[in-house]
PyMOL Python script that loads the backbone (N, CA, C, O; Angstrom):
from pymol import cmd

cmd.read_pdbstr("""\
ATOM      1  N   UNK A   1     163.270 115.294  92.714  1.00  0.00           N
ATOM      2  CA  UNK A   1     162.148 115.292  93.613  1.00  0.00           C
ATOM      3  C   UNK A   1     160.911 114.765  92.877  1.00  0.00           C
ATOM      4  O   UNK A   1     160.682 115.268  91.777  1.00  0.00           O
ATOM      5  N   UNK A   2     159.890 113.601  93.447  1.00  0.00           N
ATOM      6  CA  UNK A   2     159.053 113.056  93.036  1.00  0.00           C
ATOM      7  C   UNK A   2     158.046 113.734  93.613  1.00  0.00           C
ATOM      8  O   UNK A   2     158.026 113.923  94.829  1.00  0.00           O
ATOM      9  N   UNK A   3     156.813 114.308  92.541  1.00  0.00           N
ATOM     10  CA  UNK A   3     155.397 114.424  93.534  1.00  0.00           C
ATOM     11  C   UNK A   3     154.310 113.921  93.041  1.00  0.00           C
ATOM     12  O   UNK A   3     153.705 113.838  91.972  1.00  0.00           O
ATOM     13  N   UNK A   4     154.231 113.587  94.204  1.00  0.00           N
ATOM     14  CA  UNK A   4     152.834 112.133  93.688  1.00  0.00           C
ATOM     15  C   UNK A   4     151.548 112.856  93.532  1.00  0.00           C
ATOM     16  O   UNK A   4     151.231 113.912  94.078  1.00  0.00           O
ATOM     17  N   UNK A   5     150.810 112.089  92.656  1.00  0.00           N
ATOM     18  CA  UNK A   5     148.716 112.915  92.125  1.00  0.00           C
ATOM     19  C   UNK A   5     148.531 113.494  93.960  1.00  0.00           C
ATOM     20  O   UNK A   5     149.004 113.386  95.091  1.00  0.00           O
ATOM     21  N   UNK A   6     147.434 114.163  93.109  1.00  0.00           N
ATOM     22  CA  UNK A   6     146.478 114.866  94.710  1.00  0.00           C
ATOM     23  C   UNK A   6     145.653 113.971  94.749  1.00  0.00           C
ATOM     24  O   UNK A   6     145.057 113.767  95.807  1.00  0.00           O
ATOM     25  N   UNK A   7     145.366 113.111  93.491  1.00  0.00           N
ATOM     26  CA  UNK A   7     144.161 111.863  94.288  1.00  0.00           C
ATOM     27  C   UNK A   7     144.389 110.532  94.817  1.00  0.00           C
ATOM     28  O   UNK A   7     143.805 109.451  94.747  1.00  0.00           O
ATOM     29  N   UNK A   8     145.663 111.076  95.488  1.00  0.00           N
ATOM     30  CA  UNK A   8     145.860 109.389  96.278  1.00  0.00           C
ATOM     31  C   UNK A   8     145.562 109.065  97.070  1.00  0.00           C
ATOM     32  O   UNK A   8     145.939 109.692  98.060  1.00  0.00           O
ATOM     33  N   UNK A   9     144.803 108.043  97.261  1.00  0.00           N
ATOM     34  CA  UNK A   9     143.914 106.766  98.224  1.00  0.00           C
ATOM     35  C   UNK A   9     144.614 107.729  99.847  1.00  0.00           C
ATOM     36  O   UNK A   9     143.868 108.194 100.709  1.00  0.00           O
ATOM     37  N   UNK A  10     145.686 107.790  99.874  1.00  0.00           N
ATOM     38  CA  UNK A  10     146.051 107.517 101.260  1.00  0.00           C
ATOM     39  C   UNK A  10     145.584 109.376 101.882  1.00  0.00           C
ATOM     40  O   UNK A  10     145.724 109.652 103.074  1.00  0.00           O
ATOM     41  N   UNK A  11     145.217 110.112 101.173  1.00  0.00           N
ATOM     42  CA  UNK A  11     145.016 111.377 101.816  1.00  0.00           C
ATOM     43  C   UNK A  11     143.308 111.348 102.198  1.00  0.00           C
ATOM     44  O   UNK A  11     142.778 112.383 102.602  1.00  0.00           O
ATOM     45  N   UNK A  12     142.686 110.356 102.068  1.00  0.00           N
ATOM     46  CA  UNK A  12     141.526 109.855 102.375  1.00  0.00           C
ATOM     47  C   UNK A  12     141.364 108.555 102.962  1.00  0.00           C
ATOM     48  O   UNK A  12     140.397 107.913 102.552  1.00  0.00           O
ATOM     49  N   UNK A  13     141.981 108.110 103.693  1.00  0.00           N
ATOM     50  CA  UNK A  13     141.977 106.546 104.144  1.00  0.00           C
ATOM     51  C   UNK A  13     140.439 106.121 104.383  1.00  0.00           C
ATOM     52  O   UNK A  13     140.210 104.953 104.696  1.00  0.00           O
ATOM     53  N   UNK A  14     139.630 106.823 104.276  1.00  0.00           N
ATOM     54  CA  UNK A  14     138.334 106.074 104.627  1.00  0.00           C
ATOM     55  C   UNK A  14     137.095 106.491 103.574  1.00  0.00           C
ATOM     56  O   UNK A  14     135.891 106.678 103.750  1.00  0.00           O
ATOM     57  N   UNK A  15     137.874 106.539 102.522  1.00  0.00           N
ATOM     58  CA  UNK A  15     137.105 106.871 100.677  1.00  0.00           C
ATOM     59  C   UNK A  15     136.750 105.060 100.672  1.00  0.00           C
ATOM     60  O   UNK A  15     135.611 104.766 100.309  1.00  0.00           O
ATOM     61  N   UNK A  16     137.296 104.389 100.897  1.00  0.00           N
ATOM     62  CA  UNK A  16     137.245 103.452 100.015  1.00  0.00           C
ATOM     63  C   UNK A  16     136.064 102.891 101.211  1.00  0.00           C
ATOM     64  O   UNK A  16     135.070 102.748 100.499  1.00  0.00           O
ATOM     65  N   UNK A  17     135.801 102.645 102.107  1.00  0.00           N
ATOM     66  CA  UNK A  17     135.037 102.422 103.096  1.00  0.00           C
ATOM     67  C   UNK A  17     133.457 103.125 103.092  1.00  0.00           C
ATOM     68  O   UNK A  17     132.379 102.614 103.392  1.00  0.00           O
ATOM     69  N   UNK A  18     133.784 104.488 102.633  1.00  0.00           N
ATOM     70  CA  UNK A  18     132.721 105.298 102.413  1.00  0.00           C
ATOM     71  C   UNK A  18     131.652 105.034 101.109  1.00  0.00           C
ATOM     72  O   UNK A  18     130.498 105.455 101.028  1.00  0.00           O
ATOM     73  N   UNK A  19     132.387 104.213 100.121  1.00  0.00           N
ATOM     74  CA  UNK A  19     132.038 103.570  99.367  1.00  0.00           C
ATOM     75  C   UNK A  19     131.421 102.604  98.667  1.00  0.00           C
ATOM     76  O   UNK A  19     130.719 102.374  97.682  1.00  0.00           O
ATOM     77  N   UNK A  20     132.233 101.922 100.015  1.00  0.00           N
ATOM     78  CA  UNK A  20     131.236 100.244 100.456  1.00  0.00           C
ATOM     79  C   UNK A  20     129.771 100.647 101.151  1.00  0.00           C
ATOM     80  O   UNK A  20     128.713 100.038 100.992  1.00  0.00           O
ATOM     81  N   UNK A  21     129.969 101.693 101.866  1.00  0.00           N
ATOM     82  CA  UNK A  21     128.973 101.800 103.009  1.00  0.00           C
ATOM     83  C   UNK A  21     127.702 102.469 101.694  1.00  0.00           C
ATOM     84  O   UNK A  21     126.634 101.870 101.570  1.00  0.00           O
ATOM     85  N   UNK A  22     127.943 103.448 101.008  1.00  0.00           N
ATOM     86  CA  UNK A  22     126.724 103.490  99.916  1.00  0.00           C
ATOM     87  C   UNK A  22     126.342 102.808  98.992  1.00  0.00           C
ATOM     88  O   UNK A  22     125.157 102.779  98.659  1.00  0.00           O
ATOM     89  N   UNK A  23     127.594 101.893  98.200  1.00  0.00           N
ATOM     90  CA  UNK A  23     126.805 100.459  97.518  1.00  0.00           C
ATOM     91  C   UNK A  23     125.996  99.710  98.131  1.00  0.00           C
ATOM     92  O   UNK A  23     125.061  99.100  97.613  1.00  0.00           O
ATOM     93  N   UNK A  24     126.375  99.709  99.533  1.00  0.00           N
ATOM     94  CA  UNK A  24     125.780  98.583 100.059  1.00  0.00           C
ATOM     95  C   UNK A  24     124.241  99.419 100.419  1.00  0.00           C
ATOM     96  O   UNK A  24     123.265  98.681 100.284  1.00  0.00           O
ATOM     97  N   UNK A  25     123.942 100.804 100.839  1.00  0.00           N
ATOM     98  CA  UNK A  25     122.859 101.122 100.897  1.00  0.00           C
ATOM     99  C   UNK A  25     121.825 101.400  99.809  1.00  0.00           C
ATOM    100  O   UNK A  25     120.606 101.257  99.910  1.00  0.00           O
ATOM    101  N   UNK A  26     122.504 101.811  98.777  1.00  0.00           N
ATOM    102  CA  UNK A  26     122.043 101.624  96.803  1.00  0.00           C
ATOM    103  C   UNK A  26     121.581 100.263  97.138  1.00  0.00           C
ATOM    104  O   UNK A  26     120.419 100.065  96.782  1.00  0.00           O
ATOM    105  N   UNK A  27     122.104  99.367  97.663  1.00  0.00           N
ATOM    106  CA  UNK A  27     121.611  97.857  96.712  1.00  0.00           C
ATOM    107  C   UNK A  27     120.266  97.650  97.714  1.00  0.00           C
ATOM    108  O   UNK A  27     119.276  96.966  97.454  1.00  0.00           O
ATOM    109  N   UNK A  28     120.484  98.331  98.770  1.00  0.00           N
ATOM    110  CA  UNK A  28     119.635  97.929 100.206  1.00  0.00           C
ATOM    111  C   UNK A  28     117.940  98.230  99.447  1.00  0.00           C
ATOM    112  O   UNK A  28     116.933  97.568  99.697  1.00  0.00           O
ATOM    113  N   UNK A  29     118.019  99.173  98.683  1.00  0.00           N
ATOM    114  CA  UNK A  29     117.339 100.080  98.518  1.00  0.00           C
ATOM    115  C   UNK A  29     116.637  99.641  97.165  1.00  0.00           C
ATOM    116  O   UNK A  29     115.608 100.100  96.670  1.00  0.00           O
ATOM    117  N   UNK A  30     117.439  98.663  96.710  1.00  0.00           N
ATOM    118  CA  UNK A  30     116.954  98.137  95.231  1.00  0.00           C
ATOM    119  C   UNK A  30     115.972  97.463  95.506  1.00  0.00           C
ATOM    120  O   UNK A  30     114.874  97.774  95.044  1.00  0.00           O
ATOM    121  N   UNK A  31     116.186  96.024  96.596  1.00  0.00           N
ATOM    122  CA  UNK A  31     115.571  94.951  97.199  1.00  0.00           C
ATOM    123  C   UNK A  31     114.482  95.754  97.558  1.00  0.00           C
ATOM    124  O   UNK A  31     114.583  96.892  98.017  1.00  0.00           O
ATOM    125  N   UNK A  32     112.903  94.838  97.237  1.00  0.00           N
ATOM    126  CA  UNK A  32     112.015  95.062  97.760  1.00  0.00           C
ATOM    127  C   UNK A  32     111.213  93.762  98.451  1.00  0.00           C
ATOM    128  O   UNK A  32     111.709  92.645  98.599  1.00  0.00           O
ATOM    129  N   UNK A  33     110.041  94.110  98.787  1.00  0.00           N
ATOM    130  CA  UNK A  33     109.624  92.808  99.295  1.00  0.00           C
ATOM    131  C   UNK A  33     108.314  92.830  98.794  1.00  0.00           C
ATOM    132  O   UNK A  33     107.645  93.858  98.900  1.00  0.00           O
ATOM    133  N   UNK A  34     107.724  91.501  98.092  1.00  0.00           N
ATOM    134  CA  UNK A  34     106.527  91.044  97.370  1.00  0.00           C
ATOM    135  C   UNK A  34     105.945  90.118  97.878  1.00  0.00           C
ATOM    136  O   UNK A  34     106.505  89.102  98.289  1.00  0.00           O
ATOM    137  N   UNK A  35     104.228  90.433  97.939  1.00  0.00           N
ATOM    138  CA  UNK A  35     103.320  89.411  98.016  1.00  0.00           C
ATOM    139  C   UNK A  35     102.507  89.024  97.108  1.00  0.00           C
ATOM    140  O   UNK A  35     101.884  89.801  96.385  1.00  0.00           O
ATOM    141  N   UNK A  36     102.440  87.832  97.062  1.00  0.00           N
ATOM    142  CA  UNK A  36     102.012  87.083  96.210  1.00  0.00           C
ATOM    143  C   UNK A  36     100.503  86.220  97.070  1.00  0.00           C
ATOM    144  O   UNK A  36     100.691  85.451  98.013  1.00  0.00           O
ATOM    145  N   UNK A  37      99.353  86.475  96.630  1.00  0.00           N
ATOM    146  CA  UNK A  37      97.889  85.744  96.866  1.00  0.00           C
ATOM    147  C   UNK A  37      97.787  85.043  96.058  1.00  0.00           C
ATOM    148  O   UNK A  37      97.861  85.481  94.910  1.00  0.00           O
ATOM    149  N   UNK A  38      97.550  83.512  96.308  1.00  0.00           N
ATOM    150  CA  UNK A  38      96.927  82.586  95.458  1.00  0.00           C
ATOM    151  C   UNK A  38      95.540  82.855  95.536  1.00  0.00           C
ATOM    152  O   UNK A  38      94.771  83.482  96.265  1.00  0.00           O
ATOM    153  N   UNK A  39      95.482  81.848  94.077  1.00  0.00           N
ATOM    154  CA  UNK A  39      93.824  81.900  93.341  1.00  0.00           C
ATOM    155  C   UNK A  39      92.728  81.633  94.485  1.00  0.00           C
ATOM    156  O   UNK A  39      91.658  82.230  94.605  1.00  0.00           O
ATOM    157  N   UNK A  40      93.351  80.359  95.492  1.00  0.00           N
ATOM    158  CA  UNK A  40      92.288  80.026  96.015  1.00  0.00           C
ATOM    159  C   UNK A  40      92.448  80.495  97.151  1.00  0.00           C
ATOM    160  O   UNK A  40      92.046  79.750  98.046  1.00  0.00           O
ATOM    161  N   UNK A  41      92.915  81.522  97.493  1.00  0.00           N
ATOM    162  CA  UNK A  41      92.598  82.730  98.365  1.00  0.00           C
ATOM    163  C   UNK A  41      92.318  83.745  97.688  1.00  0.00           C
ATOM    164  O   UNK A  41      92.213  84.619  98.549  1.00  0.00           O
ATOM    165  N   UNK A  42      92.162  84.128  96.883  1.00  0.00           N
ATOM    166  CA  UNK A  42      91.441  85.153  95.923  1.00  0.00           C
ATOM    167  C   UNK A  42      90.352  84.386  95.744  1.00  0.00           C
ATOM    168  O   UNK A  42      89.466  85.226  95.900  1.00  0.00           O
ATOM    169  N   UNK A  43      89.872  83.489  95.551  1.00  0.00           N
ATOM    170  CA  UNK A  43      88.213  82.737  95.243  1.00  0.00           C
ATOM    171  C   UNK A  43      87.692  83.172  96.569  1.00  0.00           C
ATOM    172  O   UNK A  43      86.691  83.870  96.734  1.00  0.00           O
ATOM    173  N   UNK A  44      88.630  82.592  97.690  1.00  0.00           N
ATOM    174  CA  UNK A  44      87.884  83.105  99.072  1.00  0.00           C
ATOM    175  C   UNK A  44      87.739  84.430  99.401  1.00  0.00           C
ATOM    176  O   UNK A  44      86.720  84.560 100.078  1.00  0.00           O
ATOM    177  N   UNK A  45      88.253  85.366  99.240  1.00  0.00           N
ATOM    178  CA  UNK A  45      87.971  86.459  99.545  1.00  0.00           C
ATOM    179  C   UNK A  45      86.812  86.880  99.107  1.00  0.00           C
ATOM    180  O   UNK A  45      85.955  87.476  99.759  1.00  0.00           O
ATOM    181  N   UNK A  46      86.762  86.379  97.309  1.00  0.00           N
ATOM    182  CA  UNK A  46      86.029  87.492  96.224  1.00  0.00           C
ATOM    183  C   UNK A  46      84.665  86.314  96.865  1.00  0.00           C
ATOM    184  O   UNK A  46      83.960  86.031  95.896  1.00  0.00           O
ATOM    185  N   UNK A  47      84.156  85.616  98.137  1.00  0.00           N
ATOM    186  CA  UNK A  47      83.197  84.936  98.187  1.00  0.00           C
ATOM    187  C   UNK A  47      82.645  85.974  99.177  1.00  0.00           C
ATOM    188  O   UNK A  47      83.145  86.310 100.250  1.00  0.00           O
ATOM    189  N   UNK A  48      81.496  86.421  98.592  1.00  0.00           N
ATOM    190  CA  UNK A  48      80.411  87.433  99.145  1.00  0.00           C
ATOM    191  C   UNK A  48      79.322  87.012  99.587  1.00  0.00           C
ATOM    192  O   UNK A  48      78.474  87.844  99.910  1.00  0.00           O
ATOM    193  N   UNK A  49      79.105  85.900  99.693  1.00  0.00           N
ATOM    194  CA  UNK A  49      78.207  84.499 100.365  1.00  0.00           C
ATOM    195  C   UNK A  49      78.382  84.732 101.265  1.00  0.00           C
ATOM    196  O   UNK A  49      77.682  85.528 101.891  1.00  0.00           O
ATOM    197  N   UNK A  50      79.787  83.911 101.916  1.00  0.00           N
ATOM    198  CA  UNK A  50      80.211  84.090 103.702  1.00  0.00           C
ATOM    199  C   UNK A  50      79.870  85.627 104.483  1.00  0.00           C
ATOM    200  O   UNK A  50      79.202  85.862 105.490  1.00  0.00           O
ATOM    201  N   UNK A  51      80.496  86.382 103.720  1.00  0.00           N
ATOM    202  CA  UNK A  51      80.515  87.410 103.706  1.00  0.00           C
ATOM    203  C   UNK A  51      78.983  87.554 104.264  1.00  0.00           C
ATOM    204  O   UNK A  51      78.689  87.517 105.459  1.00  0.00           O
ATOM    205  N   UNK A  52      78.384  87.666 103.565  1.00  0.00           N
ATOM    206  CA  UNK A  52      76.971  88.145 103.520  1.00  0.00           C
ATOM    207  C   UNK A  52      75.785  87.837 104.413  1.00  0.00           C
ATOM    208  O   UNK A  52      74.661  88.307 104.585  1.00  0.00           O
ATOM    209  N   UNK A  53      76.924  86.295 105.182  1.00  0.00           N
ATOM    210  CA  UNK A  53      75.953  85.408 105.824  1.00  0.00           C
ATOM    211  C   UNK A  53      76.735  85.562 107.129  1.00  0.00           C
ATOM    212  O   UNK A  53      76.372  84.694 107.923  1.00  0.00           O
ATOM    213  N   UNK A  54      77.510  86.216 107.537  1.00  0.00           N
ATOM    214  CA  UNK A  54      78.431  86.702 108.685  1.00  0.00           C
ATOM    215  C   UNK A  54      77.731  87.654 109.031  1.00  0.00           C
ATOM    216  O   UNK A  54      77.114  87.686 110.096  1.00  0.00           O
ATOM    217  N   UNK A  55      77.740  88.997 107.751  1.00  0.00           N
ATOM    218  CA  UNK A  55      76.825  90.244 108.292  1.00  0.00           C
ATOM    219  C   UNK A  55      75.470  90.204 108.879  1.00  0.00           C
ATOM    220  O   UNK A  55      75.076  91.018 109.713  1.00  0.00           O
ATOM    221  N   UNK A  56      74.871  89.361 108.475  1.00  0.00           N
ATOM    222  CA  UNK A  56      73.761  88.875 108.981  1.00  0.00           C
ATOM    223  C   UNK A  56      73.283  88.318 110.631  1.00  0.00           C
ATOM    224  O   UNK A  56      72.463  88.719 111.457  1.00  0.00           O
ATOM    225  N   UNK A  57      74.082  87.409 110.588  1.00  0.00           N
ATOM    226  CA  UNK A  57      74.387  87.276 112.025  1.00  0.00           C
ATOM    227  C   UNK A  57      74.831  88.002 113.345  1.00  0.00           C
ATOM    228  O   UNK A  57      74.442  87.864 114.505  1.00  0.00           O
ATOM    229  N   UNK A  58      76.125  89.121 112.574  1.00  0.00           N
ATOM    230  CA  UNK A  58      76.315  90.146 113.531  1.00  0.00           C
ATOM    231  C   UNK A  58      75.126  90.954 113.742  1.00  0.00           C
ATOM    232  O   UNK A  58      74.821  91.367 114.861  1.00  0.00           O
ATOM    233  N   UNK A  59      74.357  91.220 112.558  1.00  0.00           N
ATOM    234  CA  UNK A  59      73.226  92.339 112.820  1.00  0.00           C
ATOM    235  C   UNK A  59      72.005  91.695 113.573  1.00  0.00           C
ATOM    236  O   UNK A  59      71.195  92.333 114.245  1.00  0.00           O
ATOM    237  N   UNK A  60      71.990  90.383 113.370  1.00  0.00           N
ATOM    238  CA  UNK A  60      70.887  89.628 114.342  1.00  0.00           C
ATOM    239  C   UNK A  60      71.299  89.834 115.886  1.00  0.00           C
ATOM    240  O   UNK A  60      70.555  90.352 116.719  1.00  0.00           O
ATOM    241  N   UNK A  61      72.862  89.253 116.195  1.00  0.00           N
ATOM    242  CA  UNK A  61      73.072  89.327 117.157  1.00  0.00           C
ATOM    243  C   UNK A  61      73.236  90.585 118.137  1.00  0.00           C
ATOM    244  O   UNK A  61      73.518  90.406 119.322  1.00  0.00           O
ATOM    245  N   UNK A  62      72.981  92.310 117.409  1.00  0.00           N
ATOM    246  CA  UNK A  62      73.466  93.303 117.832  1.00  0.00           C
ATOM    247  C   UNK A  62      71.747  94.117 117.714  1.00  0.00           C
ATOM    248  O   UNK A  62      71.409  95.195 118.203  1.00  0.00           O
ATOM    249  N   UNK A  63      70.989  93.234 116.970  1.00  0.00           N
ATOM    250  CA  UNK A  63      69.604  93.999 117.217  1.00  0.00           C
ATOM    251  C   UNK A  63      69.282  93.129 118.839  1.00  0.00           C
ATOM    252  O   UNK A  63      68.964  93.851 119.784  1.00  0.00           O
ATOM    253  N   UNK A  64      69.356  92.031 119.004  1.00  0.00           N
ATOM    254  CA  UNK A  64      69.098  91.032 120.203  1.00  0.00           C
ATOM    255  C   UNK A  64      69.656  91.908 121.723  1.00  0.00           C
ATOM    256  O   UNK A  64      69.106  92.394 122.711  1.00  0.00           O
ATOM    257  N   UNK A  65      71.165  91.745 121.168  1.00  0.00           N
ATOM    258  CA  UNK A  65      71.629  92.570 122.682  1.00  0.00           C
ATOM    259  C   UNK A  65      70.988  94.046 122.836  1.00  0.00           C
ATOM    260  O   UNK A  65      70.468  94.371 123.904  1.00  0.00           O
ATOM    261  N   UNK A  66      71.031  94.725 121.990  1.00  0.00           N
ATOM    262  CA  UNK A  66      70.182  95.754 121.883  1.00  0.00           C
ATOM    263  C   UNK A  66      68.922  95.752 122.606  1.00  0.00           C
ATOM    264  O   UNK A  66      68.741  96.587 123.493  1.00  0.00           O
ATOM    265  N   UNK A  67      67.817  94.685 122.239  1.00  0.00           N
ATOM    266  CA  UNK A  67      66.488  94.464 122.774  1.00  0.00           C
ATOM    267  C   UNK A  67      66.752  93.873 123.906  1.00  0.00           C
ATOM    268  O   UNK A  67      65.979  93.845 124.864  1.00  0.00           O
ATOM    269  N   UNK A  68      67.621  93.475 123.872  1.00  0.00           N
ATOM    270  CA  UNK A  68      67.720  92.560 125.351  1.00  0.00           C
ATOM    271  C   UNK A  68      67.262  91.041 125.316  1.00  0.00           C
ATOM    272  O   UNK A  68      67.557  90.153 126.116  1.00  0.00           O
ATOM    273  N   UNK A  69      66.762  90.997 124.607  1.00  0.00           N
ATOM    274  CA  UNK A  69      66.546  89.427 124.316  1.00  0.00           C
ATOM    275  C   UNK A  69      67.479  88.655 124.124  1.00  0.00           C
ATOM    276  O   UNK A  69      67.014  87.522 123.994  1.00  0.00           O
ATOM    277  N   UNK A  70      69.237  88.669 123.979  1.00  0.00           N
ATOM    278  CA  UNK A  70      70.102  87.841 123.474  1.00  0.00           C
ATOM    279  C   UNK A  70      70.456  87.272 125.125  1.00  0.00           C
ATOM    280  O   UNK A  70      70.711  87.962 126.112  1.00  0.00           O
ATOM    281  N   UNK A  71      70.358  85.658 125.001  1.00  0.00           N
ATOM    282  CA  UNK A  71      70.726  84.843 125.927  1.00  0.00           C
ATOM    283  C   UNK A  71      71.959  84.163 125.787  1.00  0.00           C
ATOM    284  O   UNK A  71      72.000  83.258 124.953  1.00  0.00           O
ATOM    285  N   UNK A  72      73.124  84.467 126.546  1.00  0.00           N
ATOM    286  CA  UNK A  72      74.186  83.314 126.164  1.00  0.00           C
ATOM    287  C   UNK A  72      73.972  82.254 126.996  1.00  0.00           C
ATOM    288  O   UNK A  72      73.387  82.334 128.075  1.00  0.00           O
ATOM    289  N   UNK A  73      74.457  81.212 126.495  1.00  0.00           N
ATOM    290  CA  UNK A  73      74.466  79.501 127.158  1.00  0.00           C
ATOM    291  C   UNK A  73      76.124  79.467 127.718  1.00  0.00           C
ATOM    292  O   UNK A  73      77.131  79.452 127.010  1.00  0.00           O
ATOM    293  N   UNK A  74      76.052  79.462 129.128  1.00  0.00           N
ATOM    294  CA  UNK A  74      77.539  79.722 129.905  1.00  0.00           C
ATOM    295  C   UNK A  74      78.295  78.778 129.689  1.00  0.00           C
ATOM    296  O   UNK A  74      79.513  78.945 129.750  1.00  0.00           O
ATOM    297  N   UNK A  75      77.426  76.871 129.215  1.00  0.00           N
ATOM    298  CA  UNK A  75      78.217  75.754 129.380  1.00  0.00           C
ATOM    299  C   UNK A  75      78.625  75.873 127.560  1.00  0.00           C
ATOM    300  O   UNK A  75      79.364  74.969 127.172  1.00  0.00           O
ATOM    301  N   UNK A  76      78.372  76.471 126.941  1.00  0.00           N
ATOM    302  CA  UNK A  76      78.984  76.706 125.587  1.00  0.00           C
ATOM    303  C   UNK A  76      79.964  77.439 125.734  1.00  0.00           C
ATOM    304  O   UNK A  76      81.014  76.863 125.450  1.00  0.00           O
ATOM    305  N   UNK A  77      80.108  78.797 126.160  1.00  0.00           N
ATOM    306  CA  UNK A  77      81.126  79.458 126.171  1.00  0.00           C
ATOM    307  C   UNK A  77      82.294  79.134 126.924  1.00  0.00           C
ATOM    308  O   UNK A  77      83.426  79.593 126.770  1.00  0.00           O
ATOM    309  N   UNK A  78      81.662  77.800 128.242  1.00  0.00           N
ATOM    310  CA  UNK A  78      82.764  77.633 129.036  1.00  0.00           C
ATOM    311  C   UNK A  78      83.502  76.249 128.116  1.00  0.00           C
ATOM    312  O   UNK A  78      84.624  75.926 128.507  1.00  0.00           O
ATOM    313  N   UNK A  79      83.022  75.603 127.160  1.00  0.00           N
ATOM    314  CA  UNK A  79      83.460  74.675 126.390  1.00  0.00           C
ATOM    315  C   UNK A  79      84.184  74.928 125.471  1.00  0.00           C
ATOM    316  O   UNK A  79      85.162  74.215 125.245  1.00  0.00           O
ATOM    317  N   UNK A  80      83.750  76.495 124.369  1.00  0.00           N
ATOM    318  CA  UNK A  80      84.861  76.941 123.673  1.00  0.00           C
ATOM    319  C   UNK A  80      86.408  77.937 124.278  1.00  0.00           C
ATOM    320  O   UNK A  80      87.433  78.167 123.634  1.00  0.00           O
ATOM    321  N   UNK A  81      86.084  78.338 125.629  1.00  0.00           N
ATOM    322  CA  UNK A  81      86.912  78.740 126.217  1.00  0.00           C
ATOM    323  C   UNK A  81      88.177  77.824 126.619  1.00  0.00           C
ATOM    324  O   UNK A  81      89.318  78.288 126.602  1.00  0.00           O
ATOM    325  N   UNK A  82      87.901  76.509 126.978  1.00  0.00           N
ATOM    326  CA  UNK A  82      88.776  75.530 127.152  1.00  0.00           C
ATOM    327  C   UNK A  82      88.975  75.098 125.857  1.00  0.00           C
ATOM    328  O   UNK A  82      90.196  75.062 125.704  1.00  0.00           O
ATOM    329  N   UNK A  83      88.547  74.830 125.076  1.00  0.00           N
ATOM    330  CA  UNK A  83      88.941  74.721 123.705  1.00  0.00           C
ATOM    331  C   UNK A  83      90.226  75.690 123.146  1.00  0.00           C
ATOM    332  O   UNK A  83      91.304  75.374 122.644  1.00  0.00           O
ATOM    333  N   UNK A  84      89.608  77.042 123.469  1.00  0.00           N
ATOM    334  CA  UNK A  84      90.598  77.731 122.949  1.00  0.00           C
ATOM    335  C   UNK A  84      92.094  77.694 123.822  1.00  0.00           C
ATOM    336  O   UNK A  84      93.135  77.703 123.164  1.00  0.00           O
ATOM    337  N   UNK A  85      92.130  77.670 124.729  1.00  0.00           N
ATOM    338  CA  UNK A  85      93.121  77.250 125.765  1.00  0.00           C
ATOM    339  C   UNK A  85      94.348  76.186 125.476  1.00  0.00           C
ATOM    340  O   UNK A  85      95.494  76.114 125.033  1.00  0.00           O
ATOM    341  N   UNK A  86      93.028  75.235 126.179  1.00  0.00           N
ATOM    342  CA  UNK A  86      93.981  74.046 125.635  1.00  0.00           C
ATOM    343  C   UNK A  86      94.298  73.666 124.632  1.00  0.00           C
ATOM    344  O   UNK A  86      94.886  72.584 124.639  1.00  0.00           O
ATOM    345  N   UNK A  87      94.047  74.419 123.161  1.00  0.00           N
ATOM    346  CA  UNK A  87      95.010  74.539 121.911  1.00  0.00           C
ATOM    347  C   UNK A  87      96.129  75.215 121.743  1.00  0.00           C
ATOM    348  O   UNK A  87      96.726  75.164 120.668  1.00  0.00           O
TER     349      UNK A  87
END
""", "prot")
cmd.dss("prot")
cmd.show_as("cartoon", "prot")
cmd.util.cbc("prot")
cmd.orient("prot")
């Protein structure tokens, strides 16, 4: 009479499957994902000029509506509106 190991493959048919399924989530798990900024988007950012000259404008334009004095021009807005559109 032959008796075969207690650790044979076949008293688990789905060891070897169970196996694949966590290497493959180990490796899932290795992979990451990287960004990379170039210089000359780092020059633009670190530019505190624009910056500075944007804030400015919003605060002009938000003391105006505020006072009531801010006038929009309708044939401008209706020109960048089709602009933006028809791009």
């Amino acid at each position: 009479m032959k008796i075969n190991p207690l650790n044979n493959s076949a008293i688990n048919p789905y060891k070897r499957q169970q196996a694949k399924v966590e290497q493959a989530e180990a490796q899932k798990q290795k992979t990451t994902d990287k960004l990379e900024i170039s210089n000359q988007a780092k020059e633009l950012l670190g530019n505190g000029r624009i910056q500075a000259e944007r804030r400015e404008k919003v605060d002009q334009l938000k003391s105006e509506v505020e006072n009531g004095t801010y006038k929009a021009d309708p044939k401008k807005t209706a020109e960048d509106l089709l602009k933006f559109f028809r791009s």
